[in-house]
N, C-alpha and C positions, 0 to 999 in steps of 0.2 A: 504493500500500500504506500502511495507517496507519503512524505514526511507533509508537506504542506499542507493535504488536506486533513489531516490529523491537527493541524492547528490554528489554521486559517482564521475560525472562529472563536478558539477564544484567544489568541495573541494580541495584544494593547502594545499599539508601538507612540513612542514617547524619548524626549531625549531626560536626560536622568545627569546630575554633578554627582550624585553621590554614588555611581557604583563601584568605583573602586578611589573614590576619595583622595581623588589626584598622587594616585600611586603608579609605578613604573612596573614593569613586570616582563619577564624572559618567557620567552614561548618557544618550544623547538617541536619539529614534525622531522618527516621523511615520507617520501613520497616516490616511486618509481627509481630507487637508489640514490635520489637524491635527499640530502640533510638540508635545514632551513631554519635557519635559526632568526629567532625576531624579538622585538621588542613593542612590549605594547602600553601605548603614551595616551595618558588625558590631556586633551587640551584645555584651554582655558573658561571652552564655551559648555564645556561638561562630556561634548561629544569626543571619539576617541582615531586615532590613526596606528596603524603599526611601521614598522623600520623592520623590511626585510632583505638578509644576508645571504647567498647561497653560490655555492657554485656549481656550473650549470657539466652537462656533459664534457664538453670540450675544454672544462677547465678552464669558464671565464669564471671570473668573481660578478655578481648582479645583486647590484642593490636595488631594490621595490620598495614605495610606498606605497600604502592604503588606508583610504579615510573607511570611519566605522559608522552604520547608523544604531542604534539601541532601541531592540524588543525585547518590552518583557509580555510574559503571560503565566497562565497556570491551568493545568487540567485534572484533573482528579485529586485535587488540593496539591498538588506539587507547583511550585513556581521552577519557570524557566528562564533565562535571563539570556539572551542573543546580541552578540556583535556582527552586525550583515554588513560585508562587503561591500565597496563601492568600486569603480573603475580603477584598477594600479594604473599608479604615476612610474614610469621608470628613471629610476637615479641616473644609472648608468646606461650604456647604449645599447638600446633594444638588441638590433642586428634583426635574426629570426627567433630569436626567441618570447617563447609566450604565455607568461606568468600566469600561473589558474589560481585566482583568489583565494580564501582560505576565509568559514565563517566560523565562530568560536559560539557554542553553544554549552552553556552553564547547567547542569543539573543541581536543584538545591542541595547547599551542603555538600557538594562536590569540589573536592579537593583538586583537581584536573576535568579541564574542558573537552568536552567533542571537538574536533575538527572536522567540518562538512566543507567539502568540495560543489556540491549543488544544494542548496537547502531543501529542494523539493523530493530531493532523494534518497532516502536512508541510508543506505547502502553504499551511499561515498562518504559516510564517518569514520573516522578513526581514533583515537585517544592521543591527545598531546603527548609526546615524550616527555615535556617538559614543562611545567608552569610553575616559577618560582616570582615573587615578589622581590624584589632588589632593595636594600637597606641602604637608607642614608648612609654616606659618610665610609661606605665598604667600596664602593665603585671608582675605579680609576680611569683614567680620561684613554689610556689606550684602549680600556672594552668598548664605550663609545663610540672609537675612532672606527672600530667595525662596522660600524653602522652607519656613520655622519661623516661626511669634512667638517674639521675644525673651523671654517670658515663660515658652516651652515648656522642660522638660528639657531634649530632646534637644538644644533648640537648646545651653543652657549643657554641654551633655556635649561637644558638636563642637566646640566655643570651647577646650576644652583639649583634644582629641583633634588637633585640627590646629594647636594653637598659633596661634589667632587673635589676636593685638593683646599688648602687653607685660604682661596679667594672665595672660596664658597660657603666656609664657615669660620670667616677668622677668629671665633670664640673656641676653638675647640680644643686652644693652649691656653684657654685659660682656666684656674680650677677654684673653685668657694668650697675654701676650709671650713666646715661647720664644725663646730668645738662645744657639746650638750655636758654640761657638770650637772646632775642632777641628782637628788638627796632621795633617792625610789621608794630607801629600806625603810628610812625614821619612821616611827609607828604614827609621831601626829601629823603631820605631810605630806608620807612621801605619796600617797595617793594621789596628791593634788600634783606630786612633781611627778608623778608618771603619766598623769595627761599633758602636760605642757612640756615632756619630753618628745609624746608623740607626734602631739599637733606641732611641734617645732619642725621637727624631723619632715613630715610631711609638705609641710608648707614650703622647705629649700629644697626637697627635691622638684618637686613643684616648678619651682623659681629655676633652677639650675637646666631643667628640662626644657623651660619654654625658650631661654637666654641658648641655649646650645653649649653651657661651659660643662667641667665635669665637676663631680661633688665628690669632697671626701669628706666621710665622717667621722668624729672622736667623739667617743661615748666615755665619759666618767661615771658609772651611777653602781646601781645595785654593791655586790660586795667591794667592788672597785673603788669607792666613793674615799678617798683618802687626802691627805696631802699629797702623800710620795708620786701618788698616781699622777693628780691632778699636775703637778709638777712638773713631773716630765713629759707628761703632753703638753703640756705651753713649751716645753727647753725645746722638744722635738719636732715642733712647727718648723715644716719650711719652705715658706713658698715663695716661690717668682714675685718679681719687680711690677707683674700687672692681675695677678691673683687679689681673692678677695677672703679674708676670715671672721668668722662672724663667729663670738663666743658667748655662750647664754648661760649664766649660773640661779641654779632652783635650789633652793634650801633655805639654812637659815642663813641672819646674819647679823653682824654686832659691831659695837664701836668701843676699841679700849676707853679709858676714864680719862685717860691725858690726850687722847686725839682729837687735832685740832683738823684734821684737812675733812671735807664733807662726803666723803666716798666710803663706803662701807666695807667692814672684814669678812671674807666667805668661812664661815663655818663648817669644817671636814670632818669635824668626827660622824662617824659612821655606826650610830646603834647607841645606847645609851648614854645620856648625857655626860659626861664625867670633865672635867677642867678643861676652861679653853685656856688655850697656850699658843704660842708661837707656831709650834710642834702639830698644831692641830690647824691652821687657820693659815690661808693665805687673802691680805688687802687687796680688792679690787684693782686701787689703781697700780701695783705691784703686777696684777697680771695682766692690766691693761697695756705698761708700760713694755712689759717683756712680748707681749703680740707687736705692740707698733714697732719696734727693735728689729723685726723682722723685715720689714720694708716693702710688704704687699702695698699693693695700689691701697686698698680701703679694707678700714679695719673699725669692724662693728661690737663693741665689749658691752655686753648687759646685763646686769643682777636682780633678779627680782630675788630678794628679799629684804629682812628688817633690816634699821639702820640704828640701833637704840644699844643700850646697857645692858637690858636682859638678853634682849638677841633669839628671839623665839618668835617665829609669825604665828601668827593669831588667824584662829580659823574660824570661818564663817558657813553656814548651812544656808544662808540666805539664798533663796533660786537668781541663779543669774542665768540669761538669756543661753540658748547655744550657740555655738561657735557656727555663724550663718555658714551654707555653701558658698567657696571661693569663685566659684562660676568661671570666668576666662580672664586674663591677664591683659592690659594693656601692652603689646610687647615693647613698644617706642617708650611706655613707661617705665616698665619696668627695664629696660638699654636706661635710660637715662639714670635711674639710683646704681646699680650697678656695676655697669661697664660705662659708665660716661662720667660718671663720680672716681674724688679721689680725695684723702681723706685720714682722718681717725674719729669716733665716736666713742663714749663711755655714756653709760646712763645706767640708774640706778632707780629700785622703785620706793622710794622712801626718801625725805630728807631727813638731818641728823635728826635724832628724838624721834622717831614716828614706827610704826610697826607698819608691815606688808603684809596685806590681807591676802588670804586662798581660802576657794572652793573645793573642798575634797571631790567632788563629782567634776566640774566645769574647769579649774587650773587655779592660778595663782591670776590675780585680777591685772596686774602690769604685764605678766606676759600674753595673755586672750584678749589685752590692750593692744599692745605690740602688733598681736597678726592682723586686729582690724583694724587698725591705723593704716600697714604700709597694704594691706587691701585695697583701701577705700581710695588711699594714693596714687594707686595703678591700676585704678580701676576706670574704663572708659568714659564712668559717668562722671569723672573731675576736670573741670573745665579747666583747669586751672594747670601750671609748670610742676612736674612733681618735686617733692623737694626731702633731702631728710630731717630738717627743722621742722618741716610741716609735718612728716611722721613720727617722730619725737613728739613733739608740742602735744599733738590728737592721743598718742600712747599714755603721756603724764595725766591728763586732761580728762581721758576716758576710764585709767584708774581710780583719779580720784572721784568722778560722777559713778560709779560703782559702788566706794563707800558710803556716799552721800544715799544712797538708795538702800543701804543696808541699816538697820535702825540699831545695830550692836555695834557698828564698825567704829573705829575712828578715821578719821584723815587722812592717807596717806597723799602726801605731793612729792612727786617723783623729781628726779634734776638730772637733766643731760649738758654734757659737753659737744661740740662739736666744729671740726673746722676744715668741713668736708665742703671741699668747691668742684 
């Protein structure tokens, strides 16, 4: 029975952006002892073309194009999804030879497509050899050249479509140090600092993914939670001249009786309270000072905890809002905090005398500050230049309108440094 009339009626044809979501893909067949190997491209308009390779009997090399149109359908609850042929354009010179199109037919959930030589005829399908997806950032400009001159468009459109070679992603030397000190174990906290480890963690992959850089991660927490630890992960940072480190301290925190500068002490012991000491506690700006030392482009040092005598944050059951969906990123905004900044930042969620309030369920209030601040900053809907004073400013700003909504809480007012241009 012909293939057509088996689907003539119910097939909906339509053009469609989303069917393969502006992704690149290798296709190979054989045919009559011949190999053919392709490449198959979205354009910009949703519709799609393929780049085909092959060599012919006589051992010429033939390059073929073909524009695609897009059917879908469905018959007996199965969807089908169809690229039909249009006229091959010949690359290189005809002579006599006479390229027979090639339609790619999708079965749902089919890992590998038909290949139909007449659509109306079953009987000229055959299973692709080969349909793999092509990965950003894996593809070198000689695979291309298989298919393209260098001098073609499409070729320089697929050079940034897959991120070929470091003109096509020149972020991808560069890396954000994420550095998580986090207090998981302590019995009154560490609940609260095991959400605001996650949500951190999450949020710069996030960032690191949309930006193209890579992310490395330093976890200080659970039984690890120490001075020595913490220690030598700040001595053992090291990054490049255009690298970014961002270091987040959750726990407690306290201020000796004779200290006069406004930056609070991170408190390391791990598990039962017992004397804080030198031994046990390393100063903010102590590890703020040994990050910028390092001489990354931009360097983000932040503490949410107390900043007082007793040195114990205070927790609160009060419900606070959840942590919205981040939705999509401004990418031009977030390049601008980023990779267009350069800098040092300290900021701390308490000034001297104040406690830092946490939600054992929701985080610690300065840091669930923190992600909606630089949110709200790279987020489409701010009209405005993004800025890190403006992310800062909203972080203090949105802590402290946090305690003000808690009827147990006190005050806390956060203070940041910064002279990040």
């Amino acid at each position: 029975m012909k293939f057509i009339k088996g689907i003539i009626i119910l097939l909906m044809t339509f053009l469609s952006a989303n069917i393969f979501a502006q992704e690149v893909y290798e296709v190979r067949y054989s045919k009559e002892g011949v190999s053919y190997k392709c490449l198959l491209i979205e354009k910009d308009n949703g519709n799609f073309y393929m780049r085909i390779r092959y060599t012919d009997k006589t051992d010429k090399v033939r390059l073929v194009q073909t524009d695609y149109s897009i059917l879908r359908g469905s018959s007996n609850g199965k969807v089908y999804k169809i690229l039909k042929a249009n006229t091959p354009k010949y690359i290189s010179k005809q002579d006599d030879d006479d390229y027979n199109s090639i339609h790619l037919f999708f079965n749902e959930n089919a890992a590998i497509p038909w290949i139909y030589f007449d659509l109306s005829d079953s009987k000229t399908k055959i299973p692709a050899e080969r349909y793999r997806k092509l990965a950003k950032g894996k593809v070198s400009e000689a695979y291309l050249k298989q298919f393209f001159f260098s001098k073609e468009d499409e070729f320089k459109e697929l050079v940034k479509i897959l991120e070929v070679g470091e003109a096509a992603n020149p972020n991808r030397f560069t890396t954000l140090h994420l550095i998580i000190i986090a207090n998981t174990k302590i019995t009154d906290i560490g609940a609260g600092c095991r959400v605001d480890e996650r949500n951190v963690a999450r949020e710069f992959q996030s960032i690191a993914k949309t930006l193209g850089v890579n992310l490395k991660t330093y976890l200080v927490d659970g039984d690890n939670f120490n001075k020595i630890k913490t220690q030598s992960t700040l001595d053992r940072l090291s990054p490049t001249s255009n690298d970014i480190v961002v270091c987040i301290y959750r726990g407690h925190g306290f201020r000796w009786s004779d200290q006069s500068e406004p930056w609070p002490q991170m408190d390391l012991r791990n598990g039962n309270y017992g004397k804080i000491s030198q031994s046990t506690s390393i100063g903010l700006t102590q590890a703020f000072n040994t990050i910028r030392n390092k001489d990354a482009r931009l360097n983000i040092v932040l503490a949410d905890c107390c900043n007082n005598d007793i040195g114990v944050n205070r927790r609160s059951e009060t419900p606070l809002d959840d942590l919205e969906s981040k939705g999509s990123y401004d990418t031009d905004k977030l390049k601008k905090l980023f990779l267009e900044s350069k800098g040092s930042i300290i900021s701390c969620a308490a000034s001297p005398g104040e406690y830092s309030w946490v939600n054992t369920a929701k985080g610690g209030f300065y840091t669930l500050s923190f992600i909606e601040a630089l949110r709200k900053e790279v987020s489409s809907k701010n009209r405005n230049e993004p800025t890190w004073e403006s992310v800062l400013t909203e972080t203090v700003d949105g802590a402290k309108a946090k305690t003000e909504r808690c009827g147990e809480c006190t005050p806390q007012n956060g203070k940041f440094y910064s002279n990040v241009k």
